[in-house]
C-alpha positions in Angstrom: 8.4 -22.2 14.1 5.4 -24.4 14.8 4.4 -26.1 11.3 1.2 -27.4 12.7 -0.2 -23.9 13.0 -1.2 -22.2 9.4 -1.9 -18.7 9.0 -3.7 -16.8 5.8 -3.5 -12.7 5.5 -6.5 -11.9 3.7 -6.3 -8.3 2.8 -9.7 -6.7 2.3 -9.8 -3.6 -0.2 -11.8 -1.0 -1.8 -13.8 2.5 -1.3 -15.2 4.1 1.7 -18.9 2.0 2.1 -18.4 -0.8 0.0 -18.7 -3.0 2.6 -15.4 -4.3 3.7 -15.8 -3.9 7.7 -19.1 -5.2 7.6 -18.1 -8.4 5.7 -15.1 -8.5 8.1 -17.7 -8.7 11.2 -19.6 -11.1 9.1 -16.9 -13.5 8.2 -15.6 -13.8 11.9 -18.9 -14.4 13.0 -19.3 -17.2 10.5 -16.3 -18.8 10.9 -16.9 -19.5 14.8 -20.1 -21.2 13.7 -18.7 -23.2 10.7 -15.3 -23.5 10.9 -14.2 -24.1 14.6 -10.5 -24.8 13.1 -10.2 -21.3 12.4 -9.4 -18.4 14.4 -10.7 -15.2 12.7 -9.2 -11.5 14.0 -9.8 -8.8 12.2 -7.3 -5.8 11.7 -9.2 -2.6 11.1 -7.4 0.0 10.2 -10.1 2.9 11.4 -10.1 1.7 14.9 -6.3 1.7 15.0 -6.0 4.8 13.3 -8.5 7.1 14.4 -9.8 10.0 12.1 -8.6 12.6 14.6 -4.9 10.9 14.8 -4.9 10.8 11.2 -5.7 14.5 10.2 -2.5 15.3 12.5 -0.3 12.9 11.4 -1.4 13.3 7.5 0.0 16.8 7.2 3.3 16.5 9.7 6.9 14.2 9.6 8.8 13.6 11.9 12.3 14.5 12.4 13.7 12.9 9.3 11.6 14.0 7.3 9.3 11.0 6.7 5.3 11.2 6.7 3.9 10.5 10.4 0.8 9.3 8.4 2.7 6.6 6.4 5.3 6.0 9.5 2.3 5.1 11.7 1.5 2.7 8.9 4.1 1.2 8.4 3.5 0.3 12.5 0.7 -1.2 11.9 2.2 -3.9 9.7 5.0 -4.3 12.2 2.3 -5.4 14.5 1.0 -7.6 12.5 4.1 -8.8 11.8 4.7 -9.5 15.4 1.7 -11.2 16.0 1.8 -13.6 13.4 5.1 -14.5 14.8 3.1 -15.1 18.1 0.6 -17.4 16.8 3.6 -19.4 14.9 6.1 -19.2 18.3 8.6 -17.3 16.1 9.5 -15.3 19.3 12.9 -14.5 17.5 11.4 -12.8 14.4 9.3 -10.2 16.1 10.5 -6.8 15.6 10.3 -3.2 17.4 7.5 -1.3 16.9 5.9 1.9 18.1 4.6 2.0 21.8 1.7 4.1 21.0 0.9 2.1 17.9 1.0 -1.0 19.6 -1.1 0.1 22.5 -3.6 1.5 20.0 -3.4 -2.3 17.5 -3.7 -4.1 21.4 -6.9 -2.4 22.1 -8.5 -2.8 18.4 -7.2 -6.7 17.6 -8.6 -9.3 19.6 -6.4 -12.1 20.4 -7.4 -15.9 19.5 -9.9 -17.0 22.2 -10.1 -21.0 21.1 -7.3 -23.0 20.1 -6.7 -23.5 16.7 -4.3 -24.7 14.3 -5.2 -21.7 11.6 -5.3 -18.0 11.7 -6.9 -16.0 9.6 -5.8 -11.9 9.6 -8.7 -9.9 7.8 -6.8 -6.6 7.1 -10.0 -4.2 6.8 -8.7 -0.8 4.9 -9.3 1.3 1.5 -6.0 -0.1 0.4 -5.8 1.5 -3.0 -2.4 1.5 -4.3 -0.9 -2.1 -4.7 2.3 -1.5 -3.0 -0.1 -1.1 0.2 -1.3 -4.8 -0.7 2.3 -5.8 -1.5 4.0 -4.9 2.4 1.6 -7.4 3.3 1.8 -10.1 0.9 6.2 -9.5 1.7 4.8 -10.1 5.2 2.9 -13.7 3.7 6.3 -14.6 2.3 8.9 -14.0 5.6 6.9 -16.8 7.1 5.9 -18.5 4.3 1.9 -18.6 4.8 -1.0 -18.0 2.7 -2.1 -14.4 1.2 -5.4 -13.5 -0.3 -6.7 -10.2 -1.1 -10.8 -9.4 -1.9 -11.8 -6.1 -3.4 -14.9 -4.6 -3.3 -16.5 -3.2 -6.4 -18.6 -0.4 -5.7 -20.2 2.4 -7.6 -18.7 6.2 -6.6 -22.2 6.9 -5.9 -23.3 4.2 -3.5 -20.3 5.5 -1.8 -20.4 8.8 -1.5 -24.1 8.1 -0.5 -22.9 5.7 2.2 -20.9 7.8 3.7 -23.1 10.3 4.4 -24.6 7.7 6.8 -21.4 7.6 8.7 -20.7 9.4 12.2 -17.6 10.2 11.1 -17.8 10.3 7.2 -14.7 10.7 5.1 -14.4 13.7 2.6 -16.2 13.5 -0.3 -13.0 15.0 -2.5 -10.8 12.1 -1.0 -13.4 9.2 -1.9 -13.5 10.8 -5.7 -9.7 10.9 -5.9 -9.3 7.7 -4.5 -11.6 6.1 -7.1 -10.0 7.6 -9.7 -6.5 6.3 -8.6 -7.5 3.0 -7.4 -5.2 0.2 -8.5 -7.3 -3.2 -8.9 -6.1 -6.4 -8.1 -5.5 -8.4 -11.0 -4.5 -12.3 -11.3 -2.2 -11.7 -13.8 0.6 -10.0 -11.4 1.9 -14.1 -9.2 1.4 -12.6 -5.9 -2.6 -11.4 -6.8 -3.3 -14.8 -7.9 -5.5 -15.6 -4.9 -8.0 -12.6 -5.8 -11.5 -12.0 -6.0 -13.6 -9.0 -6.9 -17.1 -8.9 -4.7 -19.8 -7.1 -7.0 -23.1 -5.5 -3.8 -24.4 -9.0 -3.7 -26.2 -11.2 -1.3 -23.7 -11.3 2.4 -24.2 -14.3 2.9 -23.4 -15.7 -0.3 -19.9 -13.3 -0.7 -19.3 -15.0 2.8 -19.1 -18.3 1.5 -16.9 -17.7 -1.5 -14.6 -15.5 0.4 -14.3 -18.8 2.7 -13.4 -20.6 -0.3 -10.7 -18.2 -1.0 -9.1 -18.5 1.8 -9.2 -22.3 1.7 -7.4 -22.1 -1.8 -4.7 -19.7 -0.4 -4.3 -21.9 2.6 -3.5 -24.9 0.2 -0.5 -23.3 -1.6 1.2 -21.0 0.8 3.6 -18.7 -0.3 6.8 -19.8 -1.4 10.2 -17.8 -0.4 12.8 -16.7 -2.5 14.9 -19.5 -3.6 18.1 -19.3 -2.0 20.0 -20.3 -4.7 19.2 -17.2 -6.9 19.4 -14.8 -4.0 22.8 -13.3 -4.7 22.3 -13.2 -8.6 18.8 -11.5 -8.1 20.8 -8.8 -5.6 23.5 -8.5 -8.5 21.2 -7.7 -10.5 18.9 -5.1 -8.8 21.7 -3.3 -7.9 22.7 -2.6 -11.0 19.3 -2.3 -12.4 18.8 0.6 -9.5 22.2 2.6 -11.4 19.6 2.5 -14.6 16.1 3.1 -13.5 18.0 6.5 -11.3 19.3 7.2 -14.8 15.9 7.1 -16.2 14.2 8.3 -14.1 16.6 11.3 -14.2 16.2 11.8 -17.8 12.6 11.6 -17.4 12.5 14.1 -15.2 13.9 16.5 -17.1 12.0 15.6 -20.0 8.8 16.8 -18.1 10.4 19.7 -16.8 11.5 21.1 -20.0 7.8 20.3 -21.3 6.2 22.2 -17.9 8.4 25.5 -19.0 8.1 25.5 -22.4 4.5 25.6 -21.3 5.0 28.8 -19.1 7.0 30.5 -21.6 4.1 30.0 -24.2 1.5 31.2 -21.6 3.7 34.7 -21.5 5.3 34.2 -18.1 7.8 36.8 -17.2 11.7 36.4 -16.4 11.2 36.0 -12.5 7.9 33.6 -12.8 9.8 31.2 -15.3 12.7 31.3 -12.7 10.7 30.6 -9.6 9.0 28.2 -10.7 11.6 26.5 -12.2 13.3 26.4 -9.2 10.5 24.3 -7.3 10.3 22.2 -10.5 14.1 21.4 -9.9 13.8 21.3 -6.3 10.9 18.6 -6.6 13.3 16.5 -9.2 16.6 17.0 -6.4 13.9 15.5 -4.1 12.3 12.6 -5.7 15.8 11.2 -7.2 17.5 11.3 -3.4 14.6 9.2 -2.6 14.9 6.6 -4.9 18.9 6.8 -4.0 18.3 6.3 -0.4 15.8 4.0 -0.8 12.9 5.7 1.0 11.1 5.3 -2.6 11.4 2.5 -3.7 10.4 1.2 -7.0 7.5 -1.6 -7.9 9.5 -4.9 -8.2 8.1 -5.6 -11.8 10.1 -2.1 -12.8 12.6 -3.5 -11.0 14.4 -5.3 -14.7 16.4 -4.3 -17.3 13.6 -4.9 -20.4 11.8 -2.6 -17.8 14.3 0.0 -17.8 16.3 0.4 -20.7 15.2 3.6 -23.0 11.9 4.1 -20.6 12.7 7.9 -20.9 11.9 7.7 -24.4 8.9 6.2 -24.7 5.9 8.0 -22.4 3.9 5.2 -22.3 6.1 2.9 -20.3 5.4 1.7 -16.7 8.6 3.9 -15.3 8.0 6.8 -17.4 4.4 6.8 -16.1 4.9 6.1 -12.6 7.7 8.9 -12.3 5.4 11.3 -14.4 2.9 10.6 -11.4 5.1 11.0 -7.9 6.8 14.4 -9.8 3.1 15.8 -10.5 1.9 14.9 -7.4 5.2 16.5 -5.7 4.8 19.4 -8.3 1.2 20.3 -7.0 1.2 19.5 -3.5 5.1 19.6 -2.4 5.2 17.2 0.6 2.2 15.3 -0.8 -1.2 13.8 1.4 -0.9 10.5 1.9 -4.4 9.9 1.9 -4.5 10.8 -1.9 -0.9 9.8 -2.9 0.3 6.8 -1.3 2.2 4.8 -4.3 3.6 1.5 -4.4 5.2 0.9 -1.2 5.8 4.2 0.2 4.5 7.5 -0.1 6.2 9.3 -3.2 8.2 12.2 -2.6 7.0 12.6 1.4 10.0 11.7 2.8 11.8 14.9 1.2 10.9 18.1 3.2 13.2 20.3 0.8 10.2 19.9 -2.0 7.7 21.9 0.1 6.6 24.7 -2.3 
């Protein structure tokens, strides 16, 4: 791997209209004027996956059961991945990835036209959830480079109203919802700590401190995971996994029994009580093979045993909320949108076609 080349993943995030794609175009075009040691690319996540492809792939899996939405997703980052490993001459890192997918990322991600010792990979999407942010800033750490995320603060109005100007506008529902769910980058979690929140000020003046950003993140790439604690931190999740399945479980059944006590008191008959409890039980089968196979997996700060222990007991705690969440979302929409659900790291529930209700 070639040390004299530096790269920084600067993941852009926020609503529909706040602005990220056009401070994307901005920045590059910036950055060949002012900073002819950088090469800029942009990875926008419209272009690669068109509005057409999306609508198909939101509502369909593919053989095993997993959301062709998130799958293609999850692509995209492979690509990445590969092409960061390009730009270092880390031929032996890259790894497979989808043919169409690639063709698609080929055709929407320019490739460095000056030679230059530092990259800089503007991921333009909505990314809402933090575990969307997080594949990436796991990418940052495999080859040890810089990560910086900028969100975009803007009012639901400004974008709805924005998006009315769009030829293709997105759904006015999905642009509420995703407001309403978005997860804000915050210095306090390590790995946000080079983060910055962009109000609708002056471009050219966002520009600038975005470029400052980036030169912070470049100066303290990220570290890996020290060898040394490796095994004991693999001990430890593993039997941590045992206890927040547990949990999990018990939580579970917590909100079932709440849901039909519910029913009961609304005067649901014999045969409504049993149907639904059914899906209810079906949805909770679902969402606990997940987390055992590891197709959901759980946000690494959950991921301890202060974390864990007696989480079913106390509502207001991270797992008992985050489980709450996936089984409501599961509950109302059985294999759920992505586009409204995607939680940390993977989509809860979609890979589980048994919950379809």
């Amino acid at each position: 791997m070639s040390r004299s080349h530096r790269v920084c993943i600067l993941v852009l995030n926020g609503l529909p209209g706040s602005g990220k794609t056009t401070h994307a175009r901005a920045l590059i075009e910036t950055c060949e004027l002012r900073m002819p040691e950088w090469n800029c690319v942009g990875v926008c996540y419209d272009e690669i996956l068109p509005k057409d492809v999306e609508k198909d792939l939101v509502t369909n899996c593919n053989s095993k059961g997993i959301s062709k939405w998130k799958e293609y997703r999850q692509n995209i980052v492979l690509c990445v991945d590969n092409y960061i490993a390009s730009f270092l001459g880390s031929a032996e890192t890259r790894v497979p990835v989808d043919h169409i997918v690639t063709v698609q990322f080929n055709k929407s991600v320019a490739y460095p036209t000056k030679s230059a010792e530092i990259l800089v990979i503007i991921i333009d999407d909505n990314m809402y959830f933090k575990g969307m942010r997080y594949e990436y800033f796991q990418l940052a750490r495999k080859y040890q480079v810089a990560f910086a995320e900028v969100h975009f603060d803007c009012n639901v109005d400004v974008a709805l109203s924005r998006n009315k100007e769009r030829v293709e506008p997105v759904s006015s529902e999905v642009i509420i919802g995703m407001s309403a769910k978005f997860e804000l980058p915050t210095k306090a979690e390590a790995w946000e700590k080079y983060s910055v929140t962009l109000g609708q000020g002056a471009l050219k003046g966002n520009v600038s401190q975005i470029i400052e950003l980036i030169q912070q993140a470049l100066a303290d790439p990220v570290k890996p995971i020290p060898e040394e604690n490796l095994e004991e931190k693999v001990a430890s999740r593993t039997v941590c996994s045992t206890s927040v399945i547990h949990q999990a479980d018990q939580i579970l059944r917590k909100l079932i029994a709440e849901k039909m006590s519910i029913l009961r008191d609304s005067g649901a008959n014999k045969a409504e009580l049993k149907d639904h409890g059914g899906k209810l039980n079906t949805a909770r089968s679902c969402i606990l093979s997940d987390m055992k196979h590891g197709s959901l997996r759980i946000p690494v700060e959950m991921e301890t045993s202060t974390a864990v222990a007696d989480a079913s007991k106390d509502r207001n705690s991270h797992l008992f909320v985050f489980i709450e969440r996936i089984f409501t979302e599961k509950e109302s929409g059985g294999v759920t949108k992505p586009t409204f659900t995607e939680a940390l790291h993977e989509t809860p529930g979609a890979e589980c076609s048994t919950a379809q209700t």
